[in-house]
C-alpha positions as CSV (number, residue, x, y, z in Angstrom):
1,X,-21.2,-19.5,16.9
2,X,-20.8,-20.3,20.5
3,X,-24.3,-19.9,22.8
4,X,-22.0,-19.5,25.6
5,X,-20.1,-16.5,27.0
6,X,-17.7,-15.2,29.3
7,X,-17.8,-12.4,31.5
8,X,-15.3,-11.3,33.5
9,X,-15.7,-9.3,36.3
10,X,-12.7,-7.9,37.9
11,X,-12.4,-7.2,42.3
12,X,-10.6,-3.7,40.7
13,X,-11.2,-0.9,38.3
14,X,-7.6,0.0,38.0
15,X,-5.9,-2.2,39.8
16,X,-6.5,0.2,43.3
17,X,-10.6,1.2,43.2
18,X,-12.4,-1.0,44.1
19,X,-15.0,-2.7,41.6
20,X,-18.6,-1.9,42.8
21,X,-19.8,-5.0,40.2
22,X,-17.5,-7.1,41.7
23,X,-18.7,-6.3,45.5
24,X,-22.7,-6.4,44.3
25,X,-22.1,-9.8,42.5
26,X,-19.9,-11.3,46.0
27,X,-22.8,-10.1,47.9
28,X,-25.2,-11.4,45.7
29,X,-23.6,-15.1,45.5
30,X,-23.1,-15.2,49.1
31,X,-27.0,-15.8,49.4
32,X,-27.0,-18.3,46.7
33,X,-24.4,-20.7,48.2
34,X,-25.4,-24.2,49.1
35,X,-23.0,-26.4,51.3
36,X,-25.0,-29.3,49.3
37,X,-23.1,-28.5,45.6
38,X,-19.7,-26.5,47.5
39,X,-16.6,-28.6,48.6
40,X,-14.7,-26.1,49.9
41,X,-16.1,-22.5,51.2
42,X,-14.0,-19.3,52.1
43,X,-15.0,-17.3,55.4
44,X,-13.9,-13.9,56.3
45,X,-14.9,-10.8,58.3
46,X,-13.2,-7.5,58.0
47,X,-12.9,-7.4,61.9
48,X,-13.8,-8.9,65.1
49,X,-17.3,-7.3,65.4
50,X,-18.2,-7.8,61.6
51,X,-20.6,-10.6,60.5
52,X,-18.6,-13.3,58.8
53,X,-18.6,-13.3,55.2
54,X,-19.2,-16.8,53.5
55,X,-17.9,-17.0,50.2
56,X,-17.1,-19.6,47.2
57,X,-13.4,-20.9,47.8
58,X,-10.7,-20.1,44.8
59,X,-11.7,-22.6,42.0
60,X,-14.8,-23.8,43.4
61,X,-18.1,-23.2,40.9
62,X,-21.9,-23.4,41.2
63,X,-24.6,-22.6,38.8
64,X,-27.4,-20.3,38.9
65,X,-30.4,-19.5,36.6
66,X,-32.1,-16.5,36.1
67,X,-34.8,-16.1,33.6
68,X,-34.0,-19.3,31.8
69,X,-30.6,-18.6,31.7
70,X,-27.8,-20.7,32.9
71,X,-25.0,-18.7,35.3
72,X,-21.8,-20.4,35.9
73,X,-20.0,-18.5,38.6
C-alpha cells in the first residue's frame, strides 16, 4: 500500500462551470511560489486594469507542507 496519493483537481465541473476548488487552490499557490525552486512562471491578467496573476508554468512543480504533510503541486 502506497503512502502516497493523487488528487486531481479539475479548472471545470462539467466541462463549462467553473471549479471553485480549482480557483481557491490557483489562488492559494500563487502566494506560495518562489522564483528560487520555479524555472519557468506563467503571468496573466484578465484585462489591462487587473493585477497580474503569477502562476506555475504547464509542467513546472513545487512542494509544499502543511501539517507534516508533503504537497506536490
Amino acid at each position: 500500500m502506497s503512502a502516497q496519493h493523487t488528487i486531481v483537481i479539475e479548472q471545470r465541473t462539467d466541462g463549462l462551470t467553473n471549479n471553485y476548488i480549482y480557483s481557491a487552490v490557483k489562488t492559494y499557490l500563487a502566494t506560495r511560489i518562489s522564483t528560487d525552486g520555479q524555472q519557468r512562471l506563467r503571468v496573466s491578467s484578465m484585462d489591462e486594469n487587473e493585477k497580474m496573476m503569477v502562476s506555475m508554468a504547464e509542467g513546472e512543480e513545487m512542494a509544499d507542507v502543511y501539517d507534516g504533510a508533503v504537497f506536490k503541486w
